[in-house]
C-alpha positions in Angstrom: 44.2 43.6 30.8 46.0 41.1 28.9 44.4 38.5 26.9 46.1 34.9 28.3 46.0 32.2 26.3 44.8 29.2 28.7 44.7 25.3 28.8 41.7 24.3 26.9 39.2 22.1 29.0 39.0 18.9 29.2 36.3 18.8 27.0 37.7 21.3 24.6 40.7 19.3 23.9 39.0 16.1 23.5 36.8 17.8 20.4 40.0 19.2 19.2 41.4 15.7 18.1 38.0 14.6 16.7 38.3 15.2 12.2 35.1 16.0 10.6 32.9 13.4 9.3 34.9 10.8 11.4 33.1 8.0 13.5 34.6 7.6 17.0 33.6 6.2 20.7 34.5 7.6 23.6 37.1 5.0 24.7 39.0 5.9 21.5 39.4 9.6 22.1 40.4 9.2 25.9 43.4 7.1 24.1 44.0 9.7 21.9 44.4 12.7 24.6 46.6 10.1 26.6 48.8 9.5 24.2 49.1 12.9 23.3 50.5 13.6 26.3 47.3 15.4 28.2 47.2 14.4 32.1 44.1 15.2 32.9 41.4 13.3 31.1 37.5 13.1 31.5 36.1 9.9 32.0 34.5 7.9 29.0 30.9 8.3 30.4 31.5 12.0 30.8 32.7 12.3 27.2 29.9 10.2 26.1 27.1 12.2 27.3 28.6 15.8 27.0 28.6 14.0 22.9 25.2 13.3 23.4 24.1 17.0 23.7 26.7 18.8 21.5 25.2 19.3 18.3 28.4 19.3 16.1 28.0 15.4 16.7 25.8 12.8 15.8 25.1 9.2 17.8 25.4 6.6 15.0 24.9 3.3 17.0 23.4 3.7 20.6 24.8 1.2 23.6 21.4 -0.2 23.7 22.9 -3.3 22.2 25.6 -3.4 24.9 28.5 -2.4 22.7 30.0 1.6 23.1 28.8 3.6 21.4 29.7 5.7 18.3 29.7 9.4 16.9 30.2 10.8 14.1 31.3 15.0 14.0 29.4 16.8 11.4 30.8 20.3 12.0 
């Protein structure tokens, strides 16, 4: 059988745009995949938390102070 090269995920493309050592919410990458054209698109909250648990990223600033908050990719 043929390996097929697929759609990334949602999730998937969203860490694609994402540079290394670069700080980021989640707002600004759902911008990012819609203006590069991607239709499909997670939600921020979704983004946020799948952040949360992916260790290439860390939380810089948590929402506790109402603002959105902010990652940084270390890998």
């Amino acid at each position: 059988m043929k390996n097929r090269r697929t759609k990334p995920t949602n999730y998937q493309a969203a860490k694609a745009v994402i540079l290394i050592h670069e700080e980021f919410t989640a707002a600004a990458i759902v911008d990012r995949l819609l203006t590069s054209g991607r239709r499909e698109v997670p939600t921020k909250r979704s983004l946020a938390a799948k952040f949360k648990k992916d260790k290439d990223f860390v939380v810089i600033r948590k929402n506790g102070s109402g603002g959105p908050t902010i990652f940084k990719r270390v890998q």
